[in-house]
N, C-alpha and C positions, 0 to 999 in steps of 0.2 A: 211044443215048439221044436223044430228042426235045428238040428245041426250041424255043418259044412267046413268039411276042413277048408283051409286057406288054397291048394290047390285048386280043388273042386270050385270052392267062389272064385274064382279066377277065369277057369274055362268056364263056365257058367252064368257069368255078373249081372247079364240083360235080362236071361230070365228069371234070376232070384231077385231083381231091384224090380224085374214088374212086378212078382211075386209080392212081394213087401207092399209095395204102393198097391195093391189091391188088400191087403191088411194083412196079409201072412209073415209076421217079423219071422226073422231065422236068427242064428248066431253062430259068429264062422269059429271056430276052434283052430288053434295049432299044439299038433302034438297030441291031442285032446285033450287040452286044457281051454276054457273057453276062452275067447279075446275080446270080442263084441258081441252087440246084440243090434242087427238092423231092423228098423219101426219104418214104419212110411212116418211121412210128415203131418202135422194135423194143420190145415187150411186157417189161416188167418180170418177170421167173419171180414166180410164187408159192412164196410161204414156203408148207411143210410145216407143219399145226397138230400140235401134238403132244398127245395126247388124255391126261391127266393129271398134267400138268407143275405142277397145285398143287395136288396130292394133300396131306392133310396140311395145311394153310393153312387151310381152310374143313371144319366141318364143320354136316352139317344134323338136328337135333334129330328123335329116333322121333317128337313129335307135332307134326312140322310140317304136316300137311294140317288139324290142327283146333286149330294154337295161337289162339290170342283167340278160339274160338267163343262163349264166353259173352259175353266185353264186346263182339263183333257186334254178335249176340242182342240184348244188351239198350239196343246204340243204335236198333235198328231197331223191337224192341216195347216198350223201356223195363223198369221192373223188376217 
């Protein structure tokens, strides 16, 4: 594992944190004694969507594509 004084991570930060986020942790030193140690992050899994899990909860009327046509209609041309 590499080690980076505090200056050096400094003028450097962008490409030692891509560094890292591609899996190359470092650890920055001052003085040479060590301070940290940077890890990239490890990804959260995604949760599995479950494709009908509220079936039954909700349901959608046969004349939903033309419910309020009329009271549209009649804000737009009046009556």
């Amino acid at each position: 594992m590499k080690t980076v004084n505090i200056h050096e991570a400094k003028t450097h930060l962008s490409r030692l944190v891509e560094e890292a986020a591609k899996g190359e942790a470092f650890v920055i030193a001052k003085a040479g004694k060590p301070m940290v140690k940077v890890v990239p992050l490890e990804e959260a899994p995604k949760k599995k969507r479950r494709a009908g899990f509220l079936k039954g909860y909700a349901s959608v009327p046969d004349d939903f594509d033309t419910m309020f046509a009329k009271e549209i209609e009649e804000m737009f041309y009046g009556k």
